[in-house]
N, C-alpha and C positions, 0 to 999 in steps of 0.2 A: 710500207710495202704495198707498191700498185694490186691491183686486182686483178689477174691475165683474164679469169674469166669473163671478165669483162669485155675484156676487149677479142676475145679467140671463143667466146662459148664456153657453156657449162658442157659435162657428158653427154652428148645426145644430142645436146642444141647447138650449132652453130652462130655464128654473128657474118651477117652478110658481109661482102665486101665494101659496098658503099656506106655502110653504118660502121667499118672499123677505121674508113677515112675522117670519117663525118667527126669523130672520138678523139681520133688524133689532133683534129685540126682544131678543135675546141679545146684542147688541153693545155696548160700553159709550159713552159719551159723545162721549169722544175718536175714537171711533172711526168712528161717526156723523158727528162735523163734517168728518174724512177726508175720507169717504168723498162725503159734500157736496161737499166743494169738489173732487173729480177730476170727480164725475156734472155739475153745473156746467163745468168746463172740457171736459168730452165734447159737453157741449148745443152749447157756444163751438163747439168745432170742426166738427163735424156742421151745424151752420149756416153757416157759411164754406165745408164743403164743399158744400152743397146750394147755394148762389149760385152756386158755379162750375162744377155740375153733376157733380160727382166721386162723388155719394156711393153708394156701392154695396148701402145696404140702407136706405132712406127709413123704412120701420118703427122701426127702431134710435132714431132722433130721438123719436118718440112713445114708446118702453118706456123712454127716459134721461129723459123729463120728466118723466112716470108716478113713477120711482123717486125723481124731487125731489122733489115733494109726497107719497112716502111717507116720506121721512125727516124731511121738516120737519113733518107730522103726528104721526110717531112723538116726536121732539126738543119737542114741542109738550104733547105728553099727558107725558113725562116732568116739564117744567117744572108741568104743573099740578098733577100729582103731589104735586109736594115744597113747593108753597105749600098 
């Protein structure tokens, strides 16, 4: 299981924009689809928690979708890379 903190910040601290590219683009393949499929089940959760009103930082949902379409961006340029 990737590390989101890692790549979006612990509570309190953020991770800059240029340092969550810097992350991505150093990361290998596999590591990438990881890390997809936890940022994907965090979206899952975060939305089931906001239906039932639980969710304790609404911004959170917007910087976990943010980071899906930087990885399938990223995962996208790699593919067009190697054709």
């Amino acid at each position: 299981m990737a590390d989101l903190n890692k790549y979006l910040g612990a509570s309190g601290k953020s991770v800059k924009l240029h340092e969550q590219r810097d992350l991505l683009r150093g990361a290998d393949e596999s590591e990438l689809r990881e890390l997809l499929h936890d940022v994907q089940m965090e979206v899952l959760n975060l939305r089931t928690q906001a239906v039932m009103g639980d969710v304790e930082n609404p911004m959170r949902l917007r910087a976990i979708k943010k980071m899906v379409a930087r990885i399938h961006t990223e995962l996208t340029a790699r593919e067009q890379k190697v054709a």
